[in-house]
C-alpha positions in Angstrom: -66.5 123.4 105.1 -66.2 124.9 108.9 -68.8 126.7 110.0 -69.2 129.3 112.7 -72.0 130.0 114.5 -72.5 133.1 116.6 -74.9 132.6 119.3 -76.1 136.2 120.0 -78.8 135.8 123.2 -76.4 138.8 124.6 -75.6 140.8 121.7 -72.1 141.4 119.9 -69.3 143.5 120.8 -66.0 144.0 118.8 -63.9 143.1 121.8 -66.0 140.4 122.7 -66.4 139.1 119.0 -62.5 138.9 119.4 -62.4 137.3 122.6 -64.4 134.5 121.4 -62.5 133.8 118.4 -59.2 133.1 121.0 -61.8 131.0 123.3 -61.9 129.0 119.9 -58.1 128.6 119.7 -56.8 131.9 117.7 -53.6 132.6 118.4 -53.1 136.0 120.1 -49.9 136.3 119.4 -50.2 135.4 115.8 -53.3 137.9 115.8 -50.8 140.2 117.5 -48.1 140.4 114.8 -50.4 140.3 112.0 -51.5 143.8 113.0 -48.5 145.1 113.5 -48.5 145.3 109.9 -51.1 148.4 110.0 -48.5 150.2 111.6 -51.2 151.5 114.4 -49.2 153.1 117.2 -50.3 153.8 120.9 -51.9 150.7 122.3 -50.9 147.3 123.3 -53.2 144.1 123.9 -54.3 142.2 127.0 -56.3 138.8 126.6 -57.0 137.1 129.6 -58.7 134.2 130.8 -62.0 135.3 133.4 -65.8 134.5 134.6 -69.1 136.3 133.5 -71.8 134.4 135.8 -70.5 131.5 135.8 -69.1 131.3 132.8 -65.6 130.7 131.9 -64.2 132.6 128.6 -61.4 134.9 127.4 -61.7 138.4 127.8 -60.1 141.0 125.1 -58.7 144.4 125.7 -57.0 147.2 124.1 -54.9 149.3 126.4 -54.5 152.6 125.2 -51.5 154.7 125.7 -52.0 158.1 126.9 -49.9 161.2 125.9 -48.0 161.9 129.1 -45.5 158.6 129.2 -45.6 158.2 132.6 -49.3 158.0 133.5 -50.4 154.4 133.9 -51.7 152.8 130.7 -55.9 152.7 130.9 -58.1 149.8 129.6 -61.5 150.6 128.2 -63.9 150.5 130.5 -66.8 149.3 128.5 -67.2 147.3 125.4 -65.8 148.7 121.9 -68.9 150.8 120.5 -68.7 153.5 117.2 -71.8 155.8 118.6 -72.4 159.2 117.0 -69.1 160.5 115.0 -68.0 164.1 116.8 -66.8 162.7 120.3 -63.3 161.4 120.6 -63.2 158.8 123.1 -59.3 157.8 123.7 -57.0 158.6 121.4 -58.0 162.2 121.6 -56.9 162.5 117.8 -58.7 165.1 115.2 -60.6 161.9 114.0 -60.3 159.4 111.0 -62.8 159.8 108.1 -63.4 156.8 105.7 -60.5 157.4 103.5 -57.9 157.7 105.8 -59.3 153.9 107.4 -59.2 152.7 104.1 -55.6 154.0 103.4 -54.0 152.8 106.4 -55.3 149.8 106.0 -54.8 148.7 102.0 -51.4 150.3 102.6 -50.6 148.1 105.2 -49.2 144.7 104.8 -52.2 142.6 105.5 -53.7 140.0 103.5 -55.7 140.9 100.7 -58.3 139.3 102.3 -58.3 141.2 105.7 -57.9 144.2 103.4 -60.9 144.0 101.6 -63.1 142.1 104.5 -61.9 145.3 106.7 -62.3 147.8 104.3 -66.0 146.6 103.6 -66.9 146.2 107.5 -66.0 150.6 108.1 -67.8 151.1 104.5 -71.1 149.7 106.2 -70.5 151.6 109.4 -69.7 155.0 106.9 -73.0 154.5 104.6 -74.9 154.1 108.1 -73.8 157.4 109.4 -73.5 159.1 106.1 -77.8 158.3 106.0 -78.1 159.4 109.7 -77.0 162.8 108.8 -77.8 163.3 105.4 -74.4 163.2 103.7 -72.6 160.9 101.5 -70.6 158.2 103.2 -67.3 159.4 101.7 -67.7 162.9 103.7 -68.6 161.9 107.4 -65.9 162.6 109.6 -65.4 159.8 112.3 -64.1 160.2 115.5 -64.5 157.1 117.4 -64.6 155.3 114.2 -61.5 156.0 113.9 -60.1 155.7 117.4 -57.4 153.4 118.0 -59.3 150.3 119.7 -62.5 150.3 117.3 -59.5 150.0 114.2 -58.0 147.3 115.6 -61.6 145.5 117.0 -62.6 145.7 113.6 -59.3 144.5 111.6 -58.3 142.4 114.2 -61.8 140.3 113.9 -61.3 139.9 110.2 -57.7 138.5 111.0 -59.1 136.3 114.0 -61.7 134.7 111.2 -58.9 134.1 108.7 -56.2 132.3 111.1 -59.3 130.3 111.8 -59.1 129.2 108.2 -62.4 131.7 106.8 -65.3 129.8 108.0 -68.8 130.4 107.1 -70.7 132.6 109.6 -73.9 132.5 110.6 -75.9 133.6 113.2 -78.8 133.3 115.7 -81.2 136.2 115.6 -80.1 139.6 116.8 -80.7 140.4 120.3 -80.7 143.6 122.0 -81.4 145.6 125.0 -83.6 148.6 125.8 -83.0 152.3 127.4 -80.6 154.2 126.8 -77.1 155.1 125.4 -75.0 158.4 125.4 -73.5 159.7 122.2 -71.5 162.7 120.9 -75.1 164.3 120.3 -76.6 163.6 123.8 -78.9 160.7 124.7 -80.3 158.1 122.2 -82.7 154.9 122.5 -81.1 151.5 122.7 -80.4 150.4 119.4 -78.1 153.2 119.0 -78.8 155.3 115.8 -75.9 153.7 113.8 -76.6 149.7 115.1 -79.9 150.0 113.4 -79.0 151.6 110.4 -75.9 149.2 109.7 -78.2 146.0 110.7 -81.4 147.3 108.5 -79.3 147.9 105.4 -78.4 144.7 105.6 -82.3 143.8 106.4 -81.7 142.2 109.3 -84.0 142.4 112.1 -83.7 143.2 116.0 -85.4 141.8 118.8 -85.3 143.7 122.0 -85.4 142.1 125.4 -85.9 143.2 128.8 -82.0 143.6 129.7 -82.0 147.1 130.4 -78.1 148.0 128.6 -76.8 148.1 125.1 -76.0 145.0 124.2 -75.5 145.6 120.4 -72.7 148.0 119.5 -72.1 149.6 115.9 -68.9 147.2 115.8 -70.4 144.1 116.2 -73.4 145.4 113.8 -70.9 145.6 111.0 -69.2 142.4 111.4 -72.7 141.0 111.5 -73.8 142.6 108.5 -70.7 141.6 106.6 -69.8 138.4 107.4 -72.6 136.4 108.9 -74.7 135.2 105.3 -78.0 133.9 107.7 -79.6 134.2 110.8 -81.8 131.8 112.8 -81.6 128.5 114.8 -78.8 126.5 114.6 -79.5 123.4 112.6 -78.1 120.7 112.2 -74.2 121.7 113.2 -71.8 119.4 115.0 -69.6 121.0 117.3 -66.3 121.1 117.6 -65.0 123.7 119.4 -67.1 125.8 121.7 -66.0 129.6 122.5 -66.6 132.5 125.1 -65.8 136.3 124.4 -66.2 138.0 127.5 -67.9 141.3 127.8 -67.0 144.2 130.6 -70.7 144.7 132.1 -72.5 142.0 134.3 -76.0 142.2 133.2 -78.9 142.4 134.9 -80.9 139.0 133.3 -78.2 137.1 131.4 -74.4 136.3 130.9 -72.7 139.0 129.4 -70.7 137.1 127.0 -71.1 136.2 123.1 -70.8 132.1 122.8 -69.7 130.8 118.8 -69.7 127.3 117.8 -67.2 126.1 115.2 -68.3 122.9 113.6 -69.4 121.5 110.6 -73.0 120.4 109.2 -74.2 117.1 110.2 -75.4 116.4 107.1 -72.3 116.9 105.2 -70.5 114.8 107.8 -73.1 112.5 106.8 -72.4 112.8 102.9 -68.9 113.1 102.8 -68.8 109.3 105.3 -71.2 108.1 103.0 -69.4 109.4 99.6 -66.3 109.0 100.7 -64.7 112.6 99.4 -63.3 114.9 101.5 -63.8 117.9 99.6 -65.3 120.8 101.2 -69.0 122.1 100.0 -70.9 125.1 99.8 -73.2 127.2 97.9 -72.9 131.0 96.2 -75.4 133.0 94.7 -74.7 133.5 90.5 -76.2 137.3 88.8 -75.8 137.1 84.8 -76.8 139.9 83.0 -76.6 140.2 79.1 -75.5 143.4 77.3 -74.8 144.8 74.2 -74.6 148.4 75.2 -71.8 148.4 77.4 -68.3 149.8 76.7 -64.7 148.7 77.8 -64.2 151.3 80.0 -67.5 150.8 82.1 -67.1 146.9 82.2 -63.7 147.0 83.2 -64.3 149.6 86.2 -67.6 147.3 87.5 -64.8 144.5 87.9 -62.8 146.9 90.3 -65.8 148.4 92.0 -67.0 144.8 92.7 -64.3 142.9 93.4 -63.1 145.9 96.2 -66.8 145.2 97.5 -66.7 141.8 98.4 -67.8 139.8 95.2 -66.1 136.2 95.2 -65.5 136.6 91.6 -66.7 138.9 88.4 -66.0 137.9 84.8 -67.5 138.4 80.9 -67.3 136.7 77.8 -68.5 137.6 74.2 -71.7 136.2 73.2 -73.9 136.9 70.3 -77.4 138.3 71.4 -80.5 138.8 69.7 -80.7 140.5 66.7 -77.3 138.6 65.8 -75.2 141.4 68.4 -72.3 141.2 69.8 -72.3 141.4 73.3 -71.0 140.6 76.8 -72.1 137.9 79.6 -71.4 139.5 82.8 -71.4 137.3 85.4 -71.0 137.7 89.2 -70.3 135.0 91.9 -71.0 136.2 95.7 -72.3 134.7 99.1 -76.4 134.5 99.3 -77.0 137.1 101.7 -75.2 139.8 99.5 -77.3 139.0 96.2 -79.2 141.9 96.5 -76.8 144.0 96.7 -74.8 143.2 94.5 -77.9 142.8 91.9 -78.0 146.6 92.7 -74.7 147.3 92.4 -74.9 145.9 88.9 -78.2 147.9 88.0 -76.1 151.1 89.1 -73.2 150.6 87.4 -73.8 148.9 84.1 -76.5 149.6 81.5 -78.3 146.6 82.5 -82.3 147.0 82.9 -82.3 143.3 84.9 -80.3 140.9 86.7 -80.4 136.5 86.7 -80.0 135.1 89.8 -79.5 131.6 91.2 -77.8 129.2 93.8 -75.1 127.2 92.8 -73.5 124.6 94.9 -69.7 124.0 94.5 -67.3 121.1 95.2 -63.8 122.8 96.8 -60.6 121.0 97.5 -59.6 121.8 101.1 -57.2 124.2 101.1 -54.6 126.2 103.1 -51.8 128.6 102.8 -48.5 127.4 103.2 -45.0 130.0 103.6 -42.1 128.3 101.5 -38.8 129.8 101.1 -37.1 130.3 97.8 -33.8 132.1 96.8 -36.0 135.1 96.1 -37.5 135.3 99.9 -40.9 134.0 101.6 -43.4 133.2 99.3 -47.3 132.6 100.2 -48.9 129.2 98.5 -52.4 128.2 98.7 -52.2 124.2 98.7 -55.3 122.5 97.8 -55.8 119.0 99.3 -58.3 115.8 98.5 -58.2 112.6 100.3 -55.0 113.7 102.5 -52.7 114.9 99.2 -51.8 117.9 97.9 -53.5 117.7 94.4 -53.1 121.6 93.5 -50.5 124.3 94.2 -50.9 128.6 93.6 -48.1 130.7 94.5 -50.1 133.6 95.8 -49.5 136.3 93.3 -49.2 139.7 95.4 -46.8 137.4 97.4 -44.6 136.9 94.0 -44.9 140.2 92.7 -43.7 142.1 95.7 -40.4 139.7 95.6 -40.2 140.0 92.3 -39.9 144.1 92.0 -37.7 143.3 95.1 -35.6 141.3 93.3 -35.6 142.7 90.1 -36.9 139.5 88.3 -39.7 137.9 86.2 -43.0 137.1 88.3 -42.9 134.1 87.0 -39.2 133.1 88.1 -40.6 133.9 91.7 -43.4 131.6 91.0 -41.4 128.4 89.9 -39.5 129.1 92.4 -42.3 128.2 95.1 -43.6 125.6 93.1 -41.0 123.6 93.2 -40.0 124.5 96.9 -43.3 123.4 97.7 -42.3 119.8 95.7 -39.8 119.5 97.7 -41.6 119.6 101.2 -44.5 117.5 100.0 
């Protein structure tokens, strides 16, 4: 399983969390068409090969359009932040609140995965500022949340991760400067108000230094919260790619740039040589919870509620409980870091009065998504591989359906279909 590490000694940006990713060997212009698909007008990108004290790396920008069409088009000209909602910053719109992000992007044609990684990564910036000002998350009003370049930092990170074939993340320790930033509602101490509330209900901590600048922004505190699942030293990871996302600032005491490391463990280098299996490993975090008291209707919403959260997977089955019951085993399956949210989530929504926890390891066939054309159109496969063959083949369902109702067939015609197109490449 790859690994990503993010080494954060100068903070995280959205732009710069971006950059990097391209350092690594994303694609822009695969990044580029993929977020066409959200249908976001009044920008274009600009990546671009530069030096931050002496460092080489890529540096990302989005180019914003302005209203007159014959004024020049205008970069940012500092790193992708979401301070304080109530300033527009660019796009000089009336402001996005969380619904509409949500909207534009499970209506786009994303992924399912981007969708719901995306979706999650604005919910933690929403329940941040809903706390701030003392209002439920679903009724703050973003401006620069919503403004053109923060929407396609924060998508266009989840799509970066993906083309790079959904690593894990982790992460050093979170670094940040001191003094002061300017927000919608005047003048605020470095962490801005939102960058600590996103990173402490996650529980992660921050550790100022003497580098007198932001160097955390809201963005990069939501992609840290939702995908990175530890943070500390690096141990133990071979490199094998080494990135640089550049930053706009030159700091005062260190490289404004954000460094990742994609490798994989040395000690599951050192397994799979000496086992001889190529399968990929991991661990997730397992909640069970028995009950007895629990209709059809409340079980079936938790699955929704969940699954549009983040879990990896949530299922029940019948069991007989105490007292010779009838009941339900509900069972949830979600990375480490999010157990205890999830174990709330469950407490919340169910009648449970307690939650089961424990680590699981699992054995994964390596995997990736092939595009095969059948007589019905394009379809998406996930192809699972062990020792160099394809051993496993899943027509991606969303991928069927939609040529399906296009076609005016069964699903599962569609889904033959692929299969045996996918025989025939093998």
């Amino acid at each position: 399983m790859k690994t990503l590490y993010l080494d954060l000694f100068s903070g995280i940006a959205g732009d710069m969390f971006i950059g990097a990713l391209i350092d690594l060997g994303v694609d822009p212009k695969r990044l580029e068409r993929e977020l066409k698909k959200l249908k976001l007008d009044g920008y274009h990108l600009h990546v671009g090969k530069g030096n931050k004290s002496g460092i080489a790396g890529t540096k990302f920008d989005v180019h914003l359009a302005h209203a007159h069409k014959h004024q020049p088009v205008k970069a940012r000209t500092s790193r992708s932040r979401l301070p304080v909602p109530g300033l527009p910053r660019h796009d000089h719109s009336h402001g996005r609140n969380f619904a509409d992000i949500r909207e534009l992007i499970t209506t786009s044609r994303l992924s399912s995965w981007v969708k719901r990684r995306a979706v999650a990564v604005f919910r933690r910036v929403a329940e941040a500022e809903g706390k701030i000002h003392g209002m439920p998350a679903s009724k703050v009003h973003f401006h620069e949340v919503g403004a053109v370049d923060s929407i396609v930092d924060i998508v266009g990170g989840c799509i970066a991760l993906e083309l790079l074939g959904k690593p894990t993340v982790l992460a050093s320790p979170v670094t940040e400067g001191v003094g002061w930033v300017d927000c919608a509602h005047g003048r605020m101490p470095v962490p801005a108000p939102a960058t600590l509330a996103i990173l402490g209900a996650r529980g992660v901590g921050v550790t100022q230094c003497e580098e007198p600048h932001e160097l955390v922004t809201p963005t990069g505190a939501a992609i840290l919260a939702e995908f990175a699942e530890s943070f500390g030293a690096m141990a133990g990871l071979a490199a094998d790619r080494i990135g640089f996302g550049l930053g706009t600032r030159d700091n005062k005491t260190r490289p404004n740039v954000l460094r990742v490391v994609l490798g994989e463990s040395a000690l599951e280098l050192e397994s799979e040589s000496k086992s001889g299996l190529d399968w990929e490993t991991d661990s997730v975090a397992v909640l069970e919870t028995n009950l007895d008291d629990c209709t059809g209707e409340v079980l079936g919403h938790f699955l929704d509620i969940a699954m549009t959260a983040g879990a990896l997977d949530v299922f029940y089955v019948p069991v007989v409980m105490k007292k010779n019951r009838p009941g339900v085993l509900l069972t949830l399956l979600c990375v480490e870091s999010e157990a205890d949210r999830f174990s709330e989530l469950v407490l919340r929504e169910t009648t449970a009065f307690g939650v089961r926890r424990r680590l699981s390891e699992r054995r994964k066939l390596k995997r990736e998504i092939r595009k095969v054309k059948t007589k019905f159109g394009v379809v998406e496969v996930k192809v699972g591989m062990f020792g160099g063959k394809v051993v496993q083949v899943a027509p991606e369902y969303e991928s069927c359906r939609k040529l399906a109702v296009k076609s005016g067939v069964p699903v599962r015609l569609v889904h033959v279909a692929a299969v045996q197109s996918l025989k025939i490449r093998r």
